[in-house]
C-alpha positions, 0 to 999 in steps of 0.5 A, a space after each residue: 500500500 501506498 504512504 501518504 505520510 509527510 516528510 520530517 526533517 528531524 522524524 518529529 518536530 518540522 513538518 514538511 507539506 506532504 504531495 498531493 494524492 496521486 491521481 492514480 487513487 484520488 477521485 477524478 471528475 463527477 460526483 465525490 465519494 462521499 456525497 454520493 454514498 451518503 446520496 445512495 448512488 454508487 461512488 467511485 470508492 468507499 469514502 472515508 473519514 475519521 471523527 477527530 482526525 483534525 488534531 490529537 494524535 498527529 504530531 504536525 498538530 502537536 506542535 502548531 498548537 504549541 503553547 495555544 490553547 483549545 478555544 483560542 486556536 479555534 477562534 484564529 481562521 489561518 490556524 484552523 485552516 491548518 488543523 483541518 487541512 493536516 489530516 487530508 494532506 496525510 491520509 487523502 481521506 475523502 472529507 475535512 472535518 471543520 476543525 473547532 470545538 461543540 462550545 465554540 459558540 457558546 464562547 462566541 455568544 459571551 459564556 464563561 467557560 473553558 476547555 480545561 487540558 485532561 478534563 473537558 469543557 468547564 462552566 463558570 456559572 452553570 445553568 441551575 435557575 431561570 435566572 441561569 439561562 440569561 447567559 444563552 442568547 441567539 448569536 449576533 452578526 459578527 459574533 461568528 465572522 471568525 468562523 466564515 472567515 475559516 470555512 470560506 479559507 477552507 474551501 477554496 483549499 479543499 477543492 472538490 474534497 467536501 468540508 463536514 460543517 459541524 455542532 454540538 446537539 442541545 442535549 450535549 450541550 445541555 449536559 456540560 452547561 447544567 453539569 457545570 462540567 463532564 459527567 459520568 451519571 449526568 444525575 443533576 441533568 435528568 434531574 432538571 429533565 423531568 423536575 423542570 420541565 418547564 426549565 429544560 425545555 427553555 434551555 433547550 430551545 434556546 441552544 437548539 438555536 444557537 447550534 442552528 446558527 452555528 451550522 448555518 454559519 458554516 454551511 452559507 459559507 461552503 461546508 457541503 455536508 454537517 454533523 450533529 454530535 449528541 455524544 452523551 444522549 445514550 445516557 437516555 431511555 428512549 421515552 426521554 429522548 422522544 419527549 425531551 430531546 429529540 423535538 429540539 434535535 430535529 429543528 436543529 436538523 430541519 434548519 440546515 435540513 433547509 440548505 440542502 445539505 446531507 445530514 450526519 446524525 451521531 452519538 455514542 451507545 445510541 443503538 436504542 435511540 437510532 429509529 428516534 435520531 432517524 426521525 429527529 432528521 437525518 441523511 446519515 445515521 452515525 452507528 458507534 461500534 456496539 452494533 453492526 452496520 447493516 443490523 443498524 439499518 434495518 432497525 432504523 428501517 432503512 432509508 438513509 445511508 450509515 456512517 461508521 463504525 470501527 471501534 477506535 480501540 482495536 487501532 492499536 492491534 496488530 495490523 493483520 487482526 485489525 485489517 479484518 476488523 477493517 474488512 468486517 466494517 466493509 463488508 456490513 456496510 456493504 450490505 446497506 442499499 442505501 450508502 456507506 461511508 466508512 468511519 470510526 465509531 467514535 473519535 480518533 485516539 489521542 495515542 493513535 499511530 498516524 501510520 495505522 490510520 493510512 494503512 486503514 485509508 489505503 485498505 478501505 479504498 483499495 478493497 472496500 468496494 470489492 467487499 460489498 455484498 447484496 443488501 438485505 430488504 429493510 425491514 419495519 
């Protein structure tokens, strides 16, 4: 297989712009690989990217951001241009995730909070009371200049690879901001759920609006598809997604639904709420590793592509135990009539080899269409 890792002058700290995919494996002309699959049209290889792979585990990403910090890197457009563009020049993966943070926004609108190294987004004041949700306002023009300076940037660098806009959902968002912090039990959260409904909803609509505005931001400004991340909303029984969530999920959804663009829908330990996630609004339904791609289909249904789902932690097998694996993903996807696009289950791993992750874009591309097998009827 073919390496596109860049070269280092002293095998560490200087980074050296790698080459331009080669045309001999780089799509050429017609319709992308991803926007295709995720559209269910057959694309001229099994597109993949990686969630995280613009930043943690590459060393070239290390050292830009050197002495910066999380919040203050994504708010510098050269810099984030940087970041995302890192892991397309390595890998010639076949999109950029738009390099910034789920609180990005909330800092853009005046939020005290911080993303502290080892810990995770912190909250200066949490949101306990009425009088808390002052805090929360729509964002005002030029509040996210910062970001359509960094996409439009992006854009014209990326060419026809597409660019995957992205926010944090409003229960995620929710959970830190009533939490005060990352939580493993998110007790004063569902708590406030069904205690305060009244409250909670509230809460939610309003960063269901800002996540919106965030979105929109980036898709107006040339990201072709997005993500929605509810990362902890598989903390939930289904009743309480349906009745509290989702309702605020989908005009998240709905509104960038109205420019067009695909919609990735995705959270970790989700397999029961995915027939709800779907309904919420998406194009694509995320499916962590816990459940097979095609298994994850038919219980949505059918009807919209999958995304997924190797599990992050087998990176660091060995590599004929993990190309299976690899191959395992391909071969489940393939079962979907509806389009796959071959991803991790969640994050990329901060401690993750860049060079494994090469051999997993090379594998994916070189034999992922060869390992497709005949779909199954949806069922439901």
């Amino acid at each position: 297989m073919r390496s596109r890792r860049p070269h280092y002058a002293d095998g560490v700290n200087d980074p050296v712009p790698s080459p331009a995919p080669s045309p001999s494996t780089a799509p050429t002309g017609g319709e992308t690989p991803l926007l295709a699959a995720v559209a269910g049209r057959e694309p001229s290889r099994v597109p993949v990217w990686f969630m995280r792979q613009a930043g943690r585990s590459l060393p070239e990403y290390k050292k830009v951001r050197e002495g910066i910090s999380m919040l203050d890197s994504c708010a510098r457009p050269d810099l984030v241009t940087e970041i995302t563009m890192q892991p397309v020049r390595r890998y010639d993966v076949d999109a950029a995730i738009f390099y910034s943070d789920i609180m990005v926004p909330l800092r853009a609108i005046g939020v005290d909070l911080d993303i502290v190294p080892g810990t995770g987004p912190v909250i200066a004041r949490p949101v306990r009371s009425a009088e808390d949700l002052e805090q929360l306002r729509d964002p005002e023009p030029g509040e996210l200049d910062h970001i359509t300076a960094a996409v439009e940037l992006l854009v014209a660098e990326l060419g026809p690879t597409p660019l995957i806009g992205f926010c944090g959902a409003p229960f995620t968002l929710a959970s830190y901001l009533v939490e005060g912090g990352p939580s493993k039990d998110y007790a004063r959260t569902k708590a406030m759920m069904v205690g305060a409904p009244d409250l909670w909803h509230e809460l939610m609509a309003r960063l269901a609006r800002i996540s919106a505005a965030f979105l929109r931001t980036q898709v107006q400004a040339g990201a072709r598809a997005v993500q929605v991340f509810d990362s902890w909303a598989g903390s939930l029984p289904v009743r309480d997604y349906r009745s509290s969530v989702m309702p605020h999920s989908a005009s998240v959804l709905t509104a960038v639904g109205e420019r067009g663009v695909p919609r990735i829908h995705f959270g970790v330990g989700t397999s029961e709420l995915l027939p709800s996630m779907v309904e919420a609004g998406a194009d694509v339904i995320g499916v962590d590793w816990r459940l097979d791609l095609d298994d994850a289909w038919r219980r949505v249904g059918g009807g919209v592509a999958v995304q997924g789902n190797l599990d992050p932690a087998l990176l660091t097998a060995p590599w004929p135990v993990l190309a299976e694996r690899v191959r395992d993903v391909l071969r489940a996807g393939g079962r979907v009539p509806t389009g796959h696009v071959f991803n991790l289950g969640h994050g990329v791993p901060p401690t993750t080899d860049p060079d494994v992750l090469a051999r997993v874009v090379d594998l994916v591309h070189e034999e992922g269409l060869a390992l497709r097998e005949p779909a199954e009827p949806a069922r439901g």
